[in-house]
N, CA, C and O of each residue as an XYZ file, in Angstrom:
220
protein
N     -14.507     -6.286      2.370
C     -13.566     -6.840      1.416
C     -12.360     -5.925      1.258
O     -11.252     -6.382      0.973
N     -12.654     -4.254      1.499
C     -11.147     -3.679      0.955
C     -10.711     -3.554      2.099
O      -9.543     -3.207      1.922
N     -10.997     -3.644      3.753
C     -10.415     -4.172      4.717
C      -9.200     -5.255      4.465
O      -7.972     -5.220      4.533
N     -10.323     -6.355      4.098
C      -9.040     -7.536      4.005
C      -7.817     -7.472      3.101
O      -6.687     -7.874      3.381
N      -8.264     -6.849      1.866
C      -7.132     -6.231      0.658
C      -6.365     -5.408      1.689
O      -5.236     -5.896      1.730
N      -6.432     -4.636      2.333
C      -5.225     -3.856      2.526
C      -4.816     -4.272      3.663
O      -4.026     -3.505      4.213
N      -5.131     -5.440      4.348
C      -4.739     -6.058      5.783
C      -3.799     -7.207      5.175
O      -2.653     -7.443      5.556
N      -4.468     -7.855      4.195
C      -3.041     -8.915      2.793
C      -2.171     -8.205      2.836
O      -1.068     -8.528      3.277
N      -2.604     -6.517      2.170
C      -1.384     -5.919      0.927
C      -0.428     -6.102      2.502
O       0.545     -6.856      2.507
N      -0.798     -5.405      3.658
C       0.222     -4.682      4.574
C       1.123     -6.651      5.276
O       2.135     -6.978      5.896
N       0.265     -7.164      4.823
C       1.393     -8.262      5.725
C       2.041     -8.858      4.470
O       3.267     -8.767      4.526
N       1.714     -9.271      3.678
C       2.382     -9.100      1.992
C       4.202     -8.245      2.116
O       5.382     -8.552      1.943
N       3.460     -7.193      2.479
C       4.487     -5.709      2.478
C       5.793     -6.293      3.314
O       6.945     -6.376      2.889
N       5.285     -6.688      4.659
C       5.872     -7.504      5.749
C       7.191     -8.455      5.713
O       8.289     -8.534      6.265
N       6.505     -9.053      4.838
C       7.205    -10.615      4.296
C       8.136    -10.113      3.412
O       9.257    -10.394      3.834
N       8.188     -9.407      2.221
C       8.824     -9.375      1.508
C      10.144     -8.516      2.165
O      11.293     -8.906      1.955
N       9.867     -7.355      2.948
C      10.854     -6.851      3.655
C      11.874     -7.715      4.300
O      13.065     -7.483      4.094
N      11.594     -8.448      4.872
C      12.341     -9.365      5.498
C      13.711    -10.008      4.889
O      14.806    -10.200      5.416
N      13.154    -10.303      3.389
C      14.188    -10.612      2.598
C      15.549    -10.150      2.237
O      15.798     -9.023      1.809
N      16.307    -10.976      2.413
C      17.993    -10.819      1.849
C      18.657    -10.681      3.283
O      18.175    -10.410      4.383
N      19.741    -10.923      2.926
C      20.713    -11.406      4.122
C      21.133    -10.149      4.606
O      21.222    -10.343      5.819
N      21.398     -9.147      4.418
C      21.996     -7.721      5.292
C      20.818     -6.863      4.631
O      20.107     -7.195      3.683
N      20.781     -5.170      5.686
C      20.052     -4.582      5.783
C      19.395     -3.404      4.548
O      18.300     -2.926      4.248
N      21.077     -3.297      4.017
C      20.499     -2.772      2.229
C      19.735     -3.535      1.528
O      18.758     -3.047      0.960
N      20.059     -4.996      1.425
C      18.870     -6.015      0.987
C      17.302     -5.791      0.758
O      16.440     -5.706     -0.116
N      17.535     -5.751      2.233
C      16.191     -5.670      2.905
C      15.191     -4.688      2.474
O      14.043     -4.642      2.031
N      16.391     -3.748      2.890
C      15.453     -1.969      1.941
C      15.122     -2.165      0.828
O      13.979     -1.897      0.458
N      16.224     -2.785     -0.141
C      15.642     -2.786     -1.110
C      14.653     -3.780     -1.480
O      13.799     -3.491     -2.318
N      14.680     -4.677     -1.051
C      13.087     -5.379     -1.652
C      11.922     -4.848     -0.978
O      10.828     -4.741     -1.532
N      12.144     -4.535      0.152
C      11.076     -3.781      0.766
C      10.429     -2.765      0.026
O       9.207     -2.684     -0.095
N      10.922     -2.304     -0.268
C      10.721     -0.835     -1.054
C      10.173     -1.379     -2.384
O       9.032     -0.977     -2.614
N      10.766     -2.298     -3.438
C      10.475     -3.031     -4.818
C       8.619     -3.326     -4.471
O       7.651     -2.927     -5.117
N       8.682     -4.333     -2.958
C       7.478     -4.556     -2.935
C       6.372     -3.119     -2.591
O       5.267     -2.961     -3.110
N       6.909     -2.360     -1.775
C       5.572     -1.679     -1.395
C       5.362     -0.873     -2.272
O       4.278     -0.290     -2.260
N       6.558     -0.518     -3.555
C       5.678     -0.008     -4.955
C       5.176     -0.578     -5.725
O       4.536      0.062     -6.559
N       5.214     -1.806     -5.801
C       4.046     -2.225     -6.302
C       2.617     -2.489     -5.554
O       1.531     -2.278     -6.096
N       2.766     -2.928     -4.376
C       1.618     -2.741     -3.966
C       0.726     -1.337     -3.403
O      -0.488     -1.418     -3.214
N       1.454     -0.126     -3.179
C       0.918      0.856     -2.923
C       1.895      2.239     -4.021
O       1.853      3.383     -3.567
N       2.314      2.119     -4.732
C       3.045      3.433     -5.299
C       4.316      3.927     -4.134
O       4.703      3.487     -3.052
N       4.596      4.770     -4.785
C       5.494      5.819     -4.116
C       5.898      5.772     -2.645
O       6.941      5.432     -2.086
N       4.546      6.296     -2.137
C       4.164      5.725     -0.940
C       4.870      4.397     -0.003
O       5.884      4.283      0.686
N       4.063      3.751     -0.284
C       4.197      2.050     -0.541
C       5.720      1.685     -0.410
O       6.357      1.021      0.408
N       6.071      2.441     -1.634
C       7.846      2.390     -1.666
C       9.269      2.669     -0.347
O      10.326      2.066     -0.164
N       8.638      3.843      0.344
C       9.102      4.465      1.256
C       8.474      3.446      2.326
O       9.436      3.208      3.056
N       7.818      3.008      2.618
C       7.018      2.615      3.588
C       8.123      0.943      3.836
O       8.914      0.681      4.742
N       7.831      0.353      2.969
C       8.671     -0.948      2.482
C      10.468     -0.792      2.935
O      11.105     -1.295      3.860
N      10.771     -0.093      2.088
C      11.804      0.303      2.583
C      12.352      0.469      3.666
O      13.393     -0.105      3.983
N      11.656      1.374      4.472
C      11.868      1.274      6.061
C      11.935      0.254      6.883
O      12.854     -0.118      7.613
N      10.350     -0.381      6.611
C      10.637     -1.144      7.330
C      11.112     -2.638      7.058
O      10.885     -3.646      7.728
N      11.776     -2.502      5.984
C      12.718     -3.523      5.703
C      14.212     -3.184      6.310
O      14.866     -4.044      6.899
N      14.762     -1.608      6.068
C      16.058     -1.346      7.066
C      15.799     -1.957      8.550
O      16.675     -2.465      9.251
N      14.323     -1.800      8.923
C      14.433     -1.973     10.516
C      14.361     -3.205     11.030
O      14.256     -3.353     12.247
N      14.407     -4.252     10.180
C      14.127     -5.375     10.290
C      16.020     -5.922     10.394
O      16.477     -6.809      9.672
N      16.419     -5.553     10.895
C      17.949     -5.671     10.964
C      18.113     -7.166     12.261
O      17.558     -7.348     13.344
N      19.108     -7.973     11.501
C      19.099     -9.099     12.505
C      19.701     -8.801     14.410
O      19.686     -9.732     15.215
């Protein structure tokens, strides 16, 4: 079960990055989401790979 929780949280994490039309966007929801789903952490993590998600 905490397999599948953190195999959700990380594609969860995924999706939300994606969001907003240019690449600051992106960071930033990326980042909004992966602190909430993982802290600090989470935050940095989101972030990234919401910059890298560049069209």
């Amino acid at each position: 079960m905490k397999r599948f929780s953190i195999i959700a949280a990380g594609g969860l994490l995924l999706a939300l990055a994606a969001c907003g039309s240019n690449p600051t966007e992106r960071a930033a929801t990326g980042g909004i989401g992966g602190a909430v789903i993982a802290g600090p952490a989470g935050a940095v993590v989101g972030g990234t790979v919401g910059a890298a998600t560049a069209d």
